[in-house]
C-alpha atoms as one frame of an Amber mdcrd trajectory, in Angstrom:
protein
  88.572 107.839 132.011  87.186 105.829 128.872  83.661 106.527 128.901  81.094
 109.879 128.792  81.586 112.491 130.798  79.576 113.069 134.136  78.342 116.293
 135.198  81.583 116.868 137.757  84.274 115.619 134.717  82.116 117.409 132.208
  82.513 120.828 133.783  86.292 120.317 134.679  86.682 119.938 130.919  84.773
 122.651 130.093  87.351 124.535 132.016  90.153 123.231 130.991  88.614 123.886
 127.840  88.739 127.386 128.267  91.822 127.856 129.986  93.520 125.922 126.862
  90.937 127.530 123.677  89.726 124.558 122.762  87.508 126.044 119.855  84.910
 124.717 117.865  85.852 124.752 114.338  83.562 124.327 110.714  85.028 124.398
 107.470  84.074 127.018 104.968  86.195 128.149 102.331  85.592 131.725 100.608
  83.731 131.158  97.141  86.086 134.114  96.441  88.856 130.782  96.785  86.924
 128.899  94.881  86.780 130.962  92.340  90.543 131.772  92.022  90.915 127.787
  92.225  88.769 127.680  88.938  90.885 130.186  87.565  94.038 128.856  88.264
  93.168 125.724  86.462  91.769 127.184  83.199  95.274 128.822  83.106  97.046
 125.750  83.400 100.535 125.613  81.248 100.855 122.613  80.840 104.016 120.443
  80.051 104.614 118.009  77.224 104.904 114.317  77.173 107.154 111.683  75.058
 104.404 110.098  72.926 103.145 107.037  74.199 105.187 107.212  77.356 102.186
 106.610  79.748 102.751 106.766  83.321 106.370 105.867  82.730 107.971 108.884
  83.699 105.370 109.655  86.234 101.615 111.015  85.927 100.330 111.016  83.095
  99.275 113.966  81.006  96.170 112.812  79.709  94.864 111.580  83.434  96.015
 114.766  84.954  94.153 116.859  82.387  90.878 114.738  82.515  91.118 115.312
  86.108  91.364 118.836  86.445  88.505 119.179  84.088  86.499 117.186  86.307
  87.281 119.257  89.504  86.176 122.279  87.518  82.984 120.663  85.977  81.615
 118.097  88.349  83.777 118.102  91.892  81.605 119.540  94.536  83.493 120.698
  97.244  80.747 122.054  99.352  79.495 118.496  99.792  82.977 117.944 101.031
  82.486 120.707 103.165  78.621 119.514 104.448  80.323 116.236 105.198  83.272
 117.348 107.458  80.822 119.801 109.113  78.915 116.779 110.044  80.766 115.843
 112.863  81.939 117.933 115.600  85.312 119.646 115.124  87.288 121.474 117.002
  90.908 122.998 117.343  93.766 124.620 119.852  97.280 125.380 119.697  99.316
 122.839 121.195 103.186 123.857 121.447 102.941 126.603 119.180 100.741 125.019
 116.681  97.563 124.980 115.676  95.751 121.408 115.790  92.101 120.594 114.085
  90.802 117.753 115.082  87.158 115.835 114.731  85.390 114.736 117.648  82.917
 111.844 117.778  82.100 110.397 120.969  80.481 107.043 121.391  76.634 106.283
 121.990  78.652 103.933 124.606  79.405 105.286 127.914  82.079 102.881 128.188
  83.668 102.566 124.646  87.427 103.076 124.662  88.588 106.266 123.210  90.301
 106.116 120.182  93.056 108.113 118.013  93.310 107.792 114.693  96.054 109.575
 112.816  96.452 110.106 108.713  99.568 110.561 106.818 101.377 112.614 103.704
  99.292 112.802 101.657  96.315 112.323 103.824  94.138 114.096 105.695  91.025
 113.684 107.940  89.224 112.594 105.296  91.013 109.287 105.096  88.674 107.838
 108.460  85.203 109.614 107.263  84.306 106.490 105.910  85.275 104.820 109.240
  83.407 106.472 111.974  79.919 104.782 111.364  81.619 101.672 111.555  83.859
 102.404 115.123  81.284 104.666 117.374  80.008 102.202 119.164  82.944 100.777
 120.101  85.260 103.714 120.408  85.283 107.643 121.332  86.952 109.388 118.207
  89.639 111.893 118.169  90.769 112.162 114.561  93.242 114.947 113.813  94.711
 116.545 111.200  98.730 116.351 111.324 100.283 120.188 112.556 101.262 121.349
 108.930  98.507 119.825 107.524  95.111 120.162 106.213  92.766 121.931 108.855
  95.592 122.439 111.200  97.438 124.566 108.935 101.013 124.939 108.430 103.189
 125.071 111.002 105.528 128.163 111.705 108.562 126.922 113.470 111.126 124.264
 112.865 111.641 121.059 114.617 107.826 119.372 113.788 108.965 115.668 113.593
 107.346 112.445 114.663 108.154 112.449 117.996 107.106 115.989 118.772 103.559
 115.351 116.414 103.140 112.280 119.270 104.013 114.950 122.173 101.426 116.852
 120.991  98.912 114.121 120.415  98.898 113.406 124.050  98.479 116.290 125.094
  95.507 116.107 123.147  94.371 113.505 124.659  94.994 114.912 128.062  93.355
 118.247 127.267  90.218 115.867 126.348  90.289 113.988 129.747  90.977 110.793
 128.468  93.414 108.926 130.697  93.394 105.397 128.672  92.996 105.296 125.229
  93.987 103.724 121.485  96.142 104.612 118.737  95.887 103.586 114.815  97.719
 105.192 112.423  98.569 104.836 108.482 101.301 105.941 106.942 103.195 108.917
 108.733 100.584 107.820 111.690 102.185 104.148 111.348 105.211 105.964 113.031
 103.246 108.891 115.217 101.547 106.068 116.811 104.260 103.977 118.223 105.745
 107.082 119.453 102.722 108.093 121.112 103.558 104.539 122.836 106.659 105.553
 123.658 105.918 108.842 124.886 102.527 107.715 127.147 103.064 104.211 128.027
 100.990 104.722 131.160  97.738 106.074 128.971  98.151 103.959 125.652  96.433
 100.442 125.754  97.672  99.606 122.507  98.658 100.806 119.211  97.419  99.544
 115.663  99.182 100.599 112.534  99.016  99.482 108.951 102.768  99.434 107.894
 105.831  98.637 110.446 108.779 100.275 108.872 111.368  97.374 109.824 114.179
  96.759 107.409 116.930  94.412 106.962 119.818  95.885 109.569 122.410  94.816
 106.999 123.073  91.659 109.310 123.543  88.283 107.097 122.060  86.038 109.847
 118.761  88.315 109.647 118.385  87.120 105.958 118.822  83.339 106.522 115.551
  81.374 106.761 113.305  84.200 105.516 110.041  82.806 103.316 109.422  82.838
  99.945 106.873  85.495 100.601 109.029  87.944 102.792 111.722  87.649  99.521
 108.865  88.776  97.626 107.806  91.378  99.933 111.129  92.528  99.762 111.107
  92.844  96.444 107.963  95.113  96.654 109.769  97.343  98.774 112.634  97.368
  96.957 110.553  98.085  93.616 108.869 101.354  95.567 112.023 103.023  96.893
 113.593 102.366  93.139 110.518 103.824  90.948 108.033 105.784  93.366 110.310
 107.567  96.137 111.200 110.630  94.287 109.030 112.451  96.454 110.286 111.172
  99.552 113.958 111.904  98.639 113.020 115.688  97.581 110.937 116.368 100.627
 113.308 115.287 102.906 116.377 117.465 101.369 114.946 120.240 100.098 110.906
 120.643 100.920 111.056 124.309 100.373 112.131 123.815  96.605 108.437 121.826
  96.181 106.472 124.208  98.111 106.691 127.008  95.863 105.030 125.210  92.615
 102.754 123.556  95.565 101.653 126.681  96.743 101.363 128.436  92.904  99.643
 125.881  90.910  96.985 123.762  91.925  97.504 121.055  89.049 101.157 121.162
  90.380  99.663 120.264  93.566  97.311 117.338  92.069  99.846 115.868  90.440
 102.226 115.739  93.202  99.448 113.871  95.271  98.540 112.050  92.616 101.333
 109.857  92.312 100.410 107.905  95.774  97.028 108.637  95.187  96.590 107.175
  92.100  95.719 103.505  93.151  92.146 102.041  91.470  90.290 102.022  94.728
  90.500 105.500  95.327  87.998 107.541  93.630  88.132 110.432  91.878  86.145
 112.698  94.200  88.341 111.404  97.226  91.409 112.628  95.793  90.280 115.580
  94.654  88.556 116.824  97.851  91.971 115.691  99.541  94.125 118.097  97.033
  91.572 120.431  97.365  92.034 120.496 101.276  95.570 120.813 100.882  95.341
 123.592  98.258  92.586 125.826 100.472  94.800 125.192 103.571  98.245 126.178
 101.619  99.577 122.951 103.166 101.445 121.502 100.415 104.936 122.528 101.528
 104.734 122.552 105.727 103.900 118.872 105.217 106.244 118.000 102.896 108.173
 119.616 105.746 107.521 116.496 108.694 109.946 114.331 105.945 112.465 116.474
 106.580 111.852 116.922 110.134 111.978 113.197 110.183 115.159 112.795 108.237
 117.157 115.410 110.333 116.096 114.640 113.646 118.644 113.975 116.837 116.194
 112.275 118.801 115.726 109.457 117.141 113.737 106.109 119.219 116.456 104.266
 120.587 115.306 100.542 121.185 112.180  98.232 120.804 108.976  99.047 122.019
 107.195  97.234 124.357 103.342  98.232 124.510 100.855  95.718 122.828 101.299
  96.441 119.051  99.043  94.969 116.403  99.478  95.033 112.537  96.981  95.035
 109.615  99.001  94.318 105.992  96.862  95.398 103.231  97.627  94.122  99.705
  98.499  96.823  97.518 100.016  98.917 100.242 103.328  98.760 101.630 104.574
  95.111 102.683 105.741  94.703 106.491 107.693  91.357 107.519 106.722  90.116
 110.131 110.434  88.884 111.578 111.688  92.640 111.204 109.197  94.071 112.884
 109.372  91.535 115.579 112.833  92.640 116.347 111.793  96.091 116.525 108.600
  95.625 118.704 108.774  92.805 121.765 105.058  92.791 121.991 103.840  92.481
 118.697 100.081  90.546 119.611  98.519  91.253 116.478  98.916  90.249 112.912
  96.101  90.696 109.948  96.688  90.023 106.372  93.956  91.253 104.043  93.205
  89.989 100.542  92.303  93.471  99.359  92.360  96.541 100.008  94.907  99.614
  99.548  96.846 102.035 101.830  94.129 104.399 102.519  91.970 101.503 103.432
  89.742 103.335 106.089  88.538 104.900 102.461  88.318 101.781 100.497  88.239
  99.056 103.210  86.634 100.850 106.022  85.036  97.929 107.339  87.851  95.126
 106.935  89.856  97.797 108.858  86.863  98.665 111.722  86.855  94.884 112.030
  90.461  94.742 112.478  90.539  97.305 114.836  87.747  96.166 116.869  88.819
  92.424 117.259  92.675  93.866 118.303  91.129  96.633 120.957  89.010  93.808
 122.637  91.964  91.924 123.127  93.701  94.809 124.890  90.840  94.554 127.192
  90.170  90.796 127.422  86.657  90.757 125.925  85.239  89.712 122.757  84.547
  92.456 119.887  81.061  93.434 119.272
């Protein structure tokens, strides 16, 4: 089923609705919160900085400061709030966690539903932007990850990629949709091609912004690569050498994070702020996602799912073979084409963008809708709207 419910469908899912407490959901966060949040940060301690150092050594003092002034004096978090609330939400427990997700079906009776999943350290906010520009084209599930955000962290061990995409289609199942797309950025650029994996008979494609193909260590892979997959080798190589501190902590020791996470909110900012901090995101977008993650008390389950990811005995074995498509933004991370070929046998899609950033449903929202039209109505074998 791709398209609105009839009055039969409509009251099986009602059913199924209750039998599986699918709930409707609004944000609202205590002012009592708020107000400790606004304490917390007038009691900052804050650490010292060589002189003139700059970002060298990581954030900045001086940005970090001017930030958390403006979160006291002008960040509104209730319009954050008004906004989410919005659109419907919703959430149930799906394997033993809790899973929030928005809801936004299509004025189109036909439109394709569509999943679109965030990443560390996103959160539902990342395909606000987004929705005006998909639903007429697509139904909208958009979820935040169990252990993050709105979801909430998770309580048992074992939350990797794989089981995130188990759950996923169940979610999709519990919402009656039998056929449906996935897109997903970041940790969702590997959710999604295990949701693939996982529900190859329901998936009609999946669209991701990064493929994370590497060199196998193979000499023969290296001969004949471009100029341009050197360089975007050296772009990767260049991130994992002077920006994947976090990655390395959070995937030995989470729980040593989550404490200073969970206790200070600048600690918090900061720690977001360092893949946050690219020009096209704005101020009030980062700060209503740290604030998300500091109401919620999500800072160290999701640092958790790297982990998860690192330890896990499951691991994908082999290429995938559902229709994949690609969208490489510039200042994001740089996929090569040749790897990911390898590791996907039905790679139909390629886009390279002349701007635009990692969280681009924020700052490109319509280079990405436009991307993800054109590749869905290939999947179906009609032109995009």
């Amino acid at each position: 089923m791709t398209g609105t419910l009839g009055p039969e469908l409509a009251a099986t899912l009602v059913s199924v609705r209750v039998m599986t407490e699918i709930r409707e959901f609004r944000v609202a966060v205590d002012q009592a919160d708020i107000d400790e949040l606004v304490l917390r940060l007038a009691r900052t301690r804050w650490t010292d900085q060589v002189p003139g150092a700059g970002d060298r050594y990581g954030d900045d003092v001086a940005t970090v400061r001017e930030l958390a002034r403006y979160w006291v004096e002008d960040f509104d978090w209730r319009a954050v709030e008004a906004r989410l609330n919005a659109f419907p939400q919703f959430i149930t427990e799906i394997d033993g966690a809790d899973v929030h997700f928005l809801h936004v079906e299509s004025t189109n009776p036909d439109a394709l539903p569509l999943l679109l999943i965030h990443g560390w350290p996103g959160t539902v906010l990342e395909y606000v932007d987004i929705v005006e520009h998909l639903r007429d084209d697509f139904h909208l599930v958009i979820p935040s990850t169990p252990g993050f955000g709105f979801s909430g962290p998770t309580t048992s061990t074992g939350w990797h990629s794989g089981r995130i995409a188990r759950a996923y289609a169940e979610l999709m199942s519990r919402l009656g949709y039998e056929r449906y797309g996935v897109h997903g950025n970041d940790v969702g650029s590997i959710v999604g091609p295990e949701i693939g994996r996982v529900a190859p008979r329901h998936v009609a494609g999946v669209h991701v912004t990064q493929i994370f193909s590497f060199p196998s260590g193979d000499p023969a892979e290296m001969e004949g690569l471009s100029e341009d997959d050197h360089r975007r080798l050296g772009v990767l190589q260049n991130f994992w050498e002077t920006m994947s501190g976090y990655a390395k902590l959070q995937q030995a020791r989470p729980q040593n994070v989550a404490f200073g996470l969970a206790d200070s909110p600048v600690g918090q900012l900061a720690w977001i702020l360092q893949l946050m901090g690219e020009p096209a995101v704005t101020r009030d977008f980062l700060l209503a996602t740290v604030s998300i993650y500091w109401f919620t008390r999500t800072g160290g389950s999701s640092a958790r799912l790297y982990y998860e990811d690192a330890h896990r005995e499951d691991t994908p074995d082999g290429p995938t073979t559902f229709p994949l498509g690609v969208a490489v933004f510039p200042n994001d991370f740089q996929s090569i084409r040749r790897f990911a070929e390898r590791d996907h046998h039905n790679l139909v899609h390629w886009s390279e963008f002349s701007s635009g950033g990692h969280f681009s449903g924020h700052d490109s929202p319509e280079l990405l809708a436009g991307d993800l039209k054109v590749f869905f109505a290939k999947m179906a074998g009609t032109p995009p709207r």
